[in-house]
DRENVEX-883769 format. One record per residue: residue in one letter; x negated, y, z negated of N, C-alpha, C in turn. Coordinates in steps of 0.2 Angstrom, whole numbers, plus 5000, padded with zeros to 4 digits. Each point is the difference from the previous one (the first is absolute). Layout:
<gubas>
AXYZXYZXYZ/...
</gubas>
This chain:
<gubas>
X499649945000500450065000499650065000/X499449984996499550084997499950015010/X499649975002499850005008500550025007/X500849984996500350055007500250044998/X499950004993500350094998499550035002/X499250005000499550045002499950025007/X500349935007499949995005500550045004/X500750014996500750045002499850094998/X499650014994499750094998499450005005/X499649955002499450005005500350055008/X500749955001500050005007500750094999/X500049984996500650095000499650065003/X499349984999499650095002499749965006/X500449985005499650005006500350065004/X499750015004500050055004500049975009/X501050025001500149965006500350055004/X500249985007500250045003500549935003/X500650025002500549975004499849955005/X500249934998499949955007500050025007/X499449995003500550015007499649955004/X499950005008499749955002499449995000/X499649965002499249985000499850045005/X499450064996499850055003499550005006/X499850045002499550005009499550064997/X499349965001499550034997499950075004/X499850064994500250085003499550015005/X499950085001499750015004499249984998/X499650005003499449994999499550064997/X499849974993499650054996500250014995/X500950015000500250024995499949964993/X499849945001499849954996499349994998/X499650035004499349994997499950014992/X499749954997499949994993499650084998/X499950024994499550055000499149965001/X500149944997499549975001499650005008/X500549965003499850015009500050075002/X500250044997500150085003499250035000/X499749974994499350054998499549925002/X500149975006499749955002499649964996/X500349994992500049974994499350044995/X500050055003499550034994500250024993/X500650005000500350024994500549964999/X500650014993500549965000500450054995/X500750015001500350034999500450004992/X500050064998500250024991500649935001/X500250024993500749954997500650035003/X500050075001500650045001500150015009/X499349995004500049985004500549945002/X499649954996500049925002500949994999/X500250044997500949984998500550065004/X499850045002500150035006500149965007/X499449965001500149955007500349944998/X500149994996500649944996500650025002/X500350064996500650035000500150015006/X499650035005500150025008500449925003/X499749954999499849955003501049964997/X500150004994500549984998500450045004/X500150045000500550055003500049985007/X499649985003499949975009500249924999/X500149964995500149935002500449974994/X500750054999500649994995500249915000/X499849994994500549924999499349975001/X499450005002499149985001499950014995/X499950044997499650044996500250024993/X499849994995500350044995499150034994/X500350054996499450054998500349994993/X499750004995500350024993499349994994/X500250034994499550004997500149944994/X499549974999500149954995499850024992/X499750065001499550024994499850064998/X499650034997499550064997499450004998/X499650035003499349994996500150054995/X499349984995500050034994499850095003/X500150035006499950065000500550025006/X500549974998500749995003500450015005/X499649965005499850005009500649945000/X500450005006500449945000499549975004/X500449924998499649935004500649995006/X499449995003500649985007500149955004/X500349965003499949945003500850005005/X499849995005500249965005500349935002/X500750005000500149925003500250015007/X499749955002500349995010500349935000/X500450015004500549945003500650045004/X500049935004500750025004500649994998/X500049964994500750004998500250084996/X500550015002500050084996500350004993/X499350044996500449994992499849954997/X499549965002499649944999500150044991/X499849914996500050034993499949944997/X499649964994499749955000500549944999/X500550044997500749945000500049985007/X500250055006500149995005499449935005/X499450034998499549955001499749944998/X500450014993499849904999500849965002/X500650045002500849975003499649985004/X499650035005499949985006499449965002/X499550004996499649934999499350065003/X500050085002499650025001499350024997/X499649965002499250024996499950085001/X499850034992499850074998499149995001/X499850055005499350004998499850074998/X499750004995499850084997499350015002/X500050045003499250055001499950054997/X499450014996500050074996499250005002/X499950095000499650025003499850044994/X499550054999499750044995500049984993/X499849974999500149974992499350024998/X499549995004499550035000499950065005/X500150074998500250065005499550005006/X499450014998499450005005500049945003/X500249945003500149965002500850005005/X500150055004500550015000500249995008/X499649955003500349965009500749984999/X500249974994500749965000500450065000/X500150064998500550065000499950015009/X499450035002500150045007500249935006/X499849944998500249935005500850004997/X500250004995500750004999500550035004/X499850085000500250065004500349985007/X499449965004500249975006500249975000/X500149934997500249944999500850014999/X500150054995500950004999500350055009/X499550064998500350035008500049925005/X499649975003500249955003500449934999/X500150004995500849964999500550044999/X500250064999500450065001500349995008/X499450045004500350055004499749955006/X499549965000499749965005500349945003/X499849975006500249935001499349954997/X499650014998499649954998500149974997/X500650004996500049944994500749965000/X500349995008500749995000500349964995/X500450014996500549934996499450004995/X499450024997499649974994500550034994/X500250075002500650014991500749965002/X500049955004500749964998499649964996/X499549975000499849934995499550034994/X499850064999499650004996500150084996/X500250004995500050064996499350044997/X499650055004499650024997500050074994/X499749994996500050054995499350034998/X500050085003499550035001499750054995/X499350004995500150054997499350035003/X500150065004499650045004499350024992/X500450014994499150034995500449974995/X499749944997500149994992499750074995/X499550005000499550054994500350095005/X500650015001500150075000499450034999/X499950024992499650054996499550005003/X499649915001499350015001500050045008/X500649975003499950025009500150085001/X500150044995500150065000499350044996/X499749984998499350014996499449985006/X500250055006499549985006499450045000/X499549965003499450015000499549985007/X499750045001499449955004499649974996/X500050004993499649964995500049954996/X500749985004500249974995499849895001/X499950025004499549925004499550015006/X499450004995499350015002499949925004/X500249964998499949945005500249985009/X500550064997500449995009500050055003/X500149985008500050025007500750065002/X500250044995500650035003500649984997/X500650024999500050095006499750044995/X500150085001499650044999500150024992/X500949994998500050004994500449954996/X499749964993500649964999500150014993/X500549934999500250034993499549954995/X500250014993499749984993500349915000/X499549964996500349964999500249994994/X500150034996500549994996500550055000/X500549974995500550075001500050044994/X500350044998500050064997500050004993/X499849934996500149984993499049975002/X499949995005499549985002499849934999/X500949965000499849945001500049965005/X499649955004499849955005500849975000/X500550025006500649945000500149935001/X499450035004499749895001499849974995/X499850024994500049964995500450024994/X501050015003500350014994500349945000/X500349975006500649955001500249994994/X499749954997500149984993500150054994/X499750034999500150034995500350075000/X500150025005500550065004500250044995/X499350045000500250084995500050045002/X499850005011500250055001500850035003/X500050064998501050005003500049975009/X499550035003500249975007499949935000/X499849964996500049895000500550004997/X500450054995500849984996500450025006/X499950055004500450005005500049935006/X499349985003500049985005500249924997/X500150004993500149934999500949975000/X500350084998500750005002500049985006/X499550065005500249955009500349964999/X499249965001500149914999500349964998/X500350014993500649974997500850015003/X499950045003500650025007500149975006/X499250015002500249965006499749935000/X499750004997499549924999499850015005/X499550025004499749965008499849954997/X500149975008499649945001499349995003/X499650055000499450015004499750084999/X499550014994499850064999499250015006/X499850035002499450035001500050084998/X499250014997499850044997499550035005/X499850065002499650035004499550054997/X499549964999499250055000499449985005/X499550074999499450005003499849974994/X499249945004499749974994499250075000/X499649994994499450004997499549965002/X499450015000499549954998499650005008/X499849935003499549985005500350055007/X499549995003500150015009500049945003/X500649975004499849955004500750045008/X500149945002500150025006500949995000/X500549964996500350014999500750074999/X500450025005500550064998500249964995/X500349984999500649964993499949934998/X499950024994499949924996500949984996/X500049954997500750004995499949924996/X500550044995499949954996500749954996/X499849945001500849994996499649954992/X500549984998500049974994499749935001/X499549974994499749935001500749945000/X500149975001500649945001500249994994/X499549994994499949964994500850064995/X499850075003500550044997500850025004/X500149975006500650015003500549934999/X500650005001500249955001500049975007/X499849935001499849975006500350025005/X500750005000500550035005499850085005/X499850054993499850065002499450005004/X499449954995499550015006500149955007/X500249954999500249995010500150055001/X500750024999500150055006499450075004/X499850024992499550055000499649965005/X499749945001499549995004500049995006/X500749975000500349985007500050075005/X500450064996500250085003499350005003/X499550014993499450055002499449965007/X500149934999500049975005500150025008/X500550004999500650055007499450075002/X500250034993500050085003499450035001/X499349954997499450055001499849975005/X500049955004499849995006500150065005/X500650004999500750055004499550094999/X499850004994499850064999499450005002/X499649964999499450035004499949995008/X500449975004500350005007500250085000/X500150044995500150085000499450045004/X499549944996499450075002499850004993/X500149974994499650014995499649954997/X499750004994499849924997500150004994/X500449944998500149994992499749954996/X499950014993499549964998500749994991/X499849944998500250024994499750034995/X500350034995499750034995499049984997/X499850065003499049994998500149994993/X499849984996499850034991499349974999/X499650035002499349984999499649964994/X499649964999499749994995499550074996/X499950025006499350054999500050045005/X500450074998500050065008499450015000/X499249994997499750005004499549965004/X500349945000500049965005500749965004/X499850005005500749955002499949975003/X499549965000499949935001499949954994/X500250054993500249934996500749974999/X500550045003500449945001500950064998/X500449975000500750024998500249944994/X500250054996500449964994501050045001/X500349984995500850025000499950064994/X500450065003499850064995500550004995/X500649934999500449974994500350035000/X500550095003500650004998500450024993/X500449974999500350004995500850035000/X500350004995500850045000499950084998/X499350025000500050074999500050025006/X500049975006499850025005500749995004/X500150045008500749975003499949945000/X499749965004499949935001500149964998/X499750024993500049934995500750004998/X500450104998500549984995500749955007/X499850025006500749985003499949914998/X499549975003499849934999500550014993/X499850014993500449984996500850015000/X500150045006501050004999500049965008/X499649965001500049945006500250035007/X499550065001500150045006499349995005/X499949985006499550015002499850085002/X499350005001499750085000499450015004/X499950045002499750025005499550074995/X499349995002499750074998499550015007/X500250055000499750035008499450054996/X499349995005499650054998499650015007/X500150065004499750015005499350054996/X499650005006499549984999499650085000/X499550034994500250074997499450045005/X499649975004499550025006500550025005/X500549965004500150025006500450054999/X500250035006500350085001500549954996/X500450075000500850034994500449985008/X500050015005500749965007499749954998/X499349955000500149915002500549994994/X499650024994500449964994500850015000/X500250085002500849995001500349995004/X499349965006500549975004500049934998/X499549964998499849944997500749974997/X500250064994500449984996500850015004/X500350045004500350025004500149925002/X499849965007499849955002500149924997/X499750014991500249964999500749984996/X500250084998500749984997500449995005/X499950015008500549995006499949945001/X499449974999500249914999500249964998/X499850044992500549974996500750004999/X500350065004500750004998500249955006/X499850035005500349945006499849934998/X499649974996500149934998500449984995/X500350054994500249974995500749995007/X500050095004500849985003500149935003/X499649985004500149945003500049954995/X499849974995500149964995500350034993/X500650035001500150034993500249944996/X500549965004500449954991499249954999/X499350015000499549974998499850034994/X500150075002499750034993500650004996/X500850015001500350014993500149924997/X500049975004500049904998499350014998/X499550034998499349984995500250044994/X500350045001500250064993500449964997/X500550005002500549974997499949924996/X499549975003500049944997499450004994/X499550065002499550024995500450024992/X500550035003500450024994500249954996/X500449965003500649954997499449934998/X499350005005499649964994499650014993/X500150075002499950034991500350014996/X500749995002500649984995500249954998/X499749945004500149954997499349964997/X499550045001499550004997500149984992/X500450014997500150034994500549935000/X500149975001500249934999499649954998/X499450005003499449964999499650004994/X500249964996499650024992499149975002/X499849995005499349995001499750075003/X500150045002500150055008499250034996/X499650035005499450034999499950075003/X500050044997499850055003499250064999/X499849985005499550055000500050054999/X499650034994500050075000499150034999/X499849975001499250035002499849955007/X499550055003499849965007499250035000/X499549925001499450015000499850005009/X499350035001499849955005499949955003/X500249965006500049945002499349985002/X499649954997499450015002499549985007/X500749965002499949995009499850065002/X499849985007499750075005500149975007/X500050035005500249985006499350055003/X499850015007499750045004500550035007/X499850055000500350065004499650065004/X500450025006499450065004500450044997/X499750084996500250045000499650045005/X500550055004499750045006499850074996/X499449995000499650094995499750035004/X499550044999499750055005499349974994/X499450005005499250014994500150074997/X499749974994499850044994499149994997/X500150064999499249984995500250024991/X499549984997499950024992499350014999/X500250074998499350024998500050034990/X499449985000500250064992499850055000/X500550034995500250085001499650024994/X499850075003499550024992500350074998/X500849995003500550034997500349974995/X500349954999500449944996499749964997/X499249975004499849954996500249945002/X500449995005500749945003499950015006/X500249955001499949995008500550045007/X499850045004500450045003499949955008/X501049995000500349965005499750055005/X500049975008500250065003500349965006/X500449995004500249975006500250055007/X499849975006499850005006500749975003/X500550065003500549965002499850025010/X499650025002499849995004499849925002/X499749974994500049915001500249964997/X500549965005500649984998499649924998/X500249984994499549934999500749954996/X499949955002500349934996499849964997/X500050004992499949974995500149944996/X499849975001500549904998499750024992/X500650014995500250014992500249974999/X499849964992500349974997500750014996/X500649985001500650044998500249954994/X500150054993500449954996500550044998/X500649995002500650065001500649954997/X500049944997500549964998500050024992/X500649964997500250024992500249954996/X500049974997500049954994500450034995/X500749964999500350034994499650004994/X499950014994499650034994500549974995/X500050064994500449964998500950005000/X500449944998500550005001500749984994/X500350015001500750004996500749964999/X500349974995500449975003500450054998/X500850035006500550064996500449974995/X500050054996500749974994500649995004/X500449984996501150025003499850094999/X499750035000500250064994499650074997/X499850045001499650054994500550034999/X499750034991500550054997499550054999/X500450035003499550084998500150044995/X500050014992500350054997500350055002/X500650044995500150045004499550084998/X499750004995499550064998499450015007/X500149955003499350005005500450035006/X500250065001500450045004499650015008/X499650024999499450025006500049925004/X499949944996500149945005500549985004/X500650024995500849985004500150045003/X499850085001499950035002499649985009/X499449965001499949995007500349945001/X500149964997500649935003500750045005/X500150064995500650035004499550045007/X499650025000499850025005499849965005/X499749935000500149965004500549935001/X500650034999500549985002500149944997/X499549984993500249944998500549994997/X500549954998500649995000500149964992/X500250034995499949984991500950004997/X499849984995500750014995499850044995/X500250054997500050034994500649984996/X499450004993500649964994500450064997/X500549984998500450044997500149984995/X499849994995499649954992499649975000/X499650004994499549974999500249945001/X499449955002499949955003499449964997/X499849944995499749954997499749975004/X499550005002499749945006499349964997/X499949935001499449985000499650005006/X499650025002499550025006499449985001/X499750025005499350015000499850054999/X499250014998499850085001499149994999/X499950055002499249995000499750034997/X499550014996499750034995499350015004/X499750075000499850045004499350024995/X499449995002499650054994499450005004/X499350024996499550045005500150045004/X500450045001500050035006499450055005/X500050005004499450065002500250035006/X499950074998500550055007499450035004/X500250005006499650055004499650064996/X499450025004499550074998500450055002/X500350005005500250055003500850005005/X500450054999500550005003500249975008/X500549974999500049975008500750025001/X500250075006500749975000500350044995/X499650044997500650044995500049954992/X499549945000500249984993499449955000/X499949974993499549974998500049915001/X499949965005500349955001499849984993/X500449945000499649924994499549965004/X499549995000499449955003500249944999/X500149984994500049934998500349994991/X500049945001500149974992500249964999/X500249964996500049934998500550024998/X500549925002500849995001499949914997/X500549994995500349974998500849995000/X500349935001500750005001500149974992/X500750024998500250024991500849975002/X500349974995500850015000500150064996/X500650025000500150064997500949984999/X500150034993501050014999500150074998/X500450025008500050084998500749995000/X500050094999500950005002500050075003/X500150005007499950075004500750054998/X499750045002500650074995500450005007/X500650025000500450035007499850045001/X500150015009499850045002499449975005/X499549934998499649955002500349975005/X499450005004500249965008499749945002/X500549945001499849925004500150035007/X499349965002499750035006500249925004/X500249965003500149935003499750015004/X499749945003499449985004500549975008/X500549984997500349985008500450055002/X499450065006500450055001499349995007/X500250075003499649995008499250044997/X500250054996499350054995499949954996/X499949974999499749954995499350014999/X499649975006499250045000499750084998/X500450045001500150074998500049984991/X500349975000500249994992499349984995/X499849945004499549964997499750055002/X499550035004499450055002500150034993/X500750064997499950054997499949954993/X500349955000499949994992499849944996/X499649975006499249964996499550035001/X499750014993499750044997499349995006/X499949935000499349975006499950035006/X500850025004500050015006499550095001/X499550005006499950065000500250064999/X500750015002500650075000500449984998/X500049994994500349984993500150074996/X500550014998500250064995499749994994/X499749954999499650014994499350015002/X499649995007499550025003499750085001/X500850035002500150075000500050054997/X500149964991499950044995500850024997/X500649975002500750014998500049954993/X499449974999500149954991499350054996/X499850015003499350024994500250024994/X500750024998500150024992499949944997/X500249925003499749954997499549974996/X499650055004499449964998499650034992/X500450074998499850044995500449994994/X499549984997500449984992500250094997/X500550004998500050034996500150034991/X499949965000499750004992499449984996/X499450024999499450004999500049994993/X499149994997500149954993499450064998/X499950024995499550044997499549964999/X499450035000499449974998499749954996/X500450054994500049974993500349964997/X500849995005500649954998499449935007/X500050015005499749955002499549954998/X499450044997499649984998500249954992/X500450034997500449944994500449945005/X500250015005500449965003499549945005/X499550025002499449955002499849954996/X499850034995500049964993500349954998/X500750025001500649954995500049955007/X499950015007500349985005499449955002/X499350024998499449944999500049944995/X500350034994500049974995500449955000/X500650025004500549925000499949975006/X499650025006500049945006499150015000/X499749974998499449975003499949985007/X500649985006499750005005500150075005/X500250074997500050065001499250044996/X499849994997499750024997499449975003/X499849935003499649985005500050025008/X500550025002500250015005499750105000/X500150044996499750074999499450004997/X499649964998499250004998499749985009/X500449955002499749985008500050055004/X500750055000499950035003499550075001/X500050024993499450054997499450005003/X499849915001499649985001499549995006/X500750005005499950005007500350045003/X500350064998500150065003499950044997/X499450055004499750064996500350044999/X500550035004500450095001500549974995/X500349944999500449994995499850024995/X499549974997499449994994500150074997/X499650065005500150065001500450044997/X500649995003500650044999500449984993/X500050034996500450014992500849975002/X500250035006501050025001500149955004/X499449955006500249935001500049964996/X499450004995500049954994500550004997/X500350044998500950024995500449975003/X500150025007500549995006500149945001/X499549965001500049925000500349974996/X500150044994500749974994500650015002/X500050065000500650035000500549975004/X499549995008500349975007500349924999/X499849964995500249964996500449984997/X500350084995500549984993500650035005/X500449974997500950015001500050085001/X499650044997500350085000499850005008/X499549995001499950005009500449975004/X500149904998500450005005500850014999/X500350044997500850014999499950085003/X499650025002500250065006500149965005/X499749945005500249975004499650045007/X499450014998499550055005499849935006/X500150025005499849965006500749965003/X500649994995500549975000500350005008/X499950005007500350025004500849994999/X500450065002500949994997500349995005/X499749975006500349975007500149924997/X500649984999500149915000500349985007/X500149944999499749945003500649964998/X500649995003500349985000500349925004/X499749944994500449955007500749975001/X500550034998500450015001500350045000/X500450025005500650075001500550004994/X499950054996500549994995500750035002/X500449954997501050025001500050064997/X500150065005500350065001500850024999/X500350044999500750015001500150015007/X500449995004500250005006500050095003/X500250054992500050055003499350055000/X499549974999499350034999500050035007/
</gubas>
């Protein structure tokens, strides 16, 4: 219900003009992108960019629609485009009809911004052109011309010293100066609290993300990347394989050359080899794989001109939309089934899920097509200074270790209960569309739960917060009794995975990784000096095998030895007065069975 009340307020502020017949491409010019106008040296403000939107609607009534999904924190509307031929398209209407949604978003990193001005032509020619006859009958495209507004409006020629144009771009972060590519999961910023309502709206079935990459010189416009196998459901990656299969042949029959995702061992050599640059649910890629989407990351390539790249990208979202068109019921029969086996996942009392992925330590050999390079060292840096010659084009047979090994793994409960005091958690469950009950009485339960200690956070801020590194996990039974107001989170649901990401503590983009538990770990109640030092005492006196255990340690640990307040503390961290705070206690359970709710929760 929450999802078509949002999808019915979504589609109110569109901006339409009166049905009328399938338009005839206008005079010639009128249409020129600003991009193409400045024969791609430049790329045109936001206010520009929504000006040839609005134009463009206005010429291809019942194609096109224009509305705003959102707000940035500096109060710029977020804009996104849907095209189809069906008029009034709306996501109820496109899953009646069995139509695969693919979303393409462009600027999420501002200064990476080919996917905005390739957009610009791509909709003008499914609008107004015959190129793409009959593709919006079988495939609902949804366009977001600039995720990061703020950053694409904080423009610069400075703002990406590594690349080739255009003259001015935007910031990569946005205006809080956080990275959106690494919020999915933890989505503090307003524009990921917006773009995840999208989502939750229209569910695509096929996301691709569009950036320029970083790093080496080789000879490659466009690289891309998808998810390891070991993280999707099987279903997803066939099809994923089968498509891309299809469509980058097709694409370099364009005139370009496509390589998969480079991630070096050592950018300053590249002939030791490619590894898997691991992803994750902070990233688009990883988080769709968890809501059982396949995904595409496009990175054209940050050396060649500003037209290859936005035609690169241009080109290959035209392949891919005419592929998905020709095979649509393949991709929504992979969705579909992805979903409904992770519903019933949750039947299975043996079920495993991965939530950490290592290196696979297989390796294969590969040509990658570079240009020669030398290294020399620099008695600027003291490091060795890359330099490469793209006047010579060279091919290199590299060792590729580019596969993933699940890590470690989990079996799901029936269940987590989240209390209700841990507001900011329940809080992103509703943000990504995860689907819970909340109590309306306290509720008794015997559970699991883990008991959390050691912990050790990052040096330094990532992302606006102090991750947790690590620590030691213990599983505990526990009888609580959660207060109303508390949320059973059920595992037979399609977010399942979402679920499990946010709230095993193990998993990398865990809410407890992000710093949304750290008040657990801080006792609040302290023992004076002088009461401890009596309590060491009584507490040595009666267990002889504690009182061996802290002379061994004295003995073999010097900073211990050293320190007066660990000496005390190693009691303290012992006697009931410490553990009836319940420091480490993580208060996420583990429920194996769905507890009987009232019907009307």
């Amino acid at each position: 219900m929450r999802l078509a009340i949002f999808a019915a307020a979504l589609l109110s502020t569109v901006a339409m003009v009166a049905h009328a017949s399938a338009p005839t491409l206008p005079a010639s010019g009128k249409w020129t992108t600003p991009a193409e106008a400045s024969a791609f040296r430049t790329t045109p403000d936001y206010a520009t960019t929504v000006d040839y939107l609005q134009r463009l609607v206005a010429a291809a009534p019942g194609r096109l629609q224009l509305m705003s999904f959102g707000t940035t924190p500096q109060g710029r509307a977020m804009d996104v485009v849907v095209a189809s031929n069906v008029p009034g398209i709306t996501p109820a209407i496109a899953r009646e009809r069995h139509l695969p949604v693919l979303l393409v978003q462009a600027g999420i990193h501002p200064g990476e911004i080919e996917g905005k001005d390739a957009g610009l032509m791509l909709l003008r020619d499914l609008a107004l052109g015959g190129k793409f006859a009959g593709v919006l009958d079988h495939v609902v495209l949804v366009y977001i011309p600039v995720f990061s507004v703020d950053g694409h409006e904080q423009s610069s020629p400075y703002n990406r010293i590594n690349q080739n144009g255009p003259e001015s771009m935007g910031f990569r972060g946005q205006s809080q100066y956080l990275n959106l590519n690494r919020d999915y999961i933890k989505a503090d910023a307003p524009e990921m609290l917006a773009w995840l309502k999208l989502w939750n709206a229209w569910l695509p079935d096929f996301l691709v993300d569009v950036h320029t990459t970083d790093g080496a010189d080789y000879q490659y416009d466009l690289t891309w990347y998808t998810e390891d196998p070991h993280k999707l459901d099987p279903g997803i990656d066939a099809w994923q394989r089968a498509t891309l299969a299809r469509v980058m042949p097709a694409f370099d029959r364009m005139g370009h050359l496509n390589s998969r995702y480079l991630e070096f061992k050592d950018g300053r050599d590249i002939t030791k080899g490619l590894v898997n640059f691991g992803s994750g649910p902070r990233f688009s890629t990883g988080y769709a794989a968890l809501q059982n989407r396949p995904a595409l990351l496009i990175e054209t390539h940050m050396l060649k001109s500003y037209e290859v790249r936005v035609r690169a990208t241009y080109d290959l979202l035209a392949q891919l939309l005419r592929d998905i068109a020709a095979h649509p019921e393949e991709l929504t029969a992979a969705t579909t089934k992805a979903d409904a086996t992770t519903v019933a996942r949750a039947s299975n009392a043996g079920a495993s899920v991965p939530i950490t992925f290592k290196p696979d330590p297989a390796t294969t050999t590969r040509a990658l097509k570079g240009y020669a390079f030398s290294q020399t060292k620099s008695d600027v840096s003291g490091d060795i200074w890359v330099q490469y010659d793209p006047t010579k084009k060279k091919t290199y047979q590299i060792e590729d270790q580019d596969g993933l090994l699940p890590g470690i793994s989990i079996t799901p409960p029936a269940a987590y209960a989240v209390p209700a005091q841990w507001t900011q958690a329940i809080a992103r469950l509703d943000a990504h569309g995860i689907t819970y009950r909340r109590l309306t009485a306290p509720l008794t339960v015997d559970a699991d739960g883990y008991q959390l200690d050691n912990p050790v956070w990052a040096s330094k801020p990532f992302e606006g917060r102090l991750m947790v590194q690590s620590f030691t996990q213990a599983t505990v039974k526990r009888h609580v009794t959660l207060p109303a107001g508390s949320v059973i989170v059920p595992m037979d649901q399609r977010a399942a995975n979402v679920a499990i990401e946010l709230l095993e503590p193990q998993a990398p983009d865990s809410l407890l990784r992000w710093g949304f538990f750290d008040a657990t770990f801080e006792p609040k109640e302290y023992g004076e000096p002088r009461v401890l030092e009596a309590l060491a005492r009584r507490m040595m006196a009666s267990d002889p095998a504690l009182k061996a255990e802290f002379e061994k340690k004295l003995n073999d640990d010097k900073a211990f030895a050293a320190s007066a307040r660990a000496r005390l503390f190693f009691f303290f961290q012992r006697s009931p007065w410490y553990t009836v705070q319940g420091v480490g206690a993580y208060p996420v359970l583990r429920l194996q069975q769905k507890p009987a709710l009232p019907s009307t929760l």
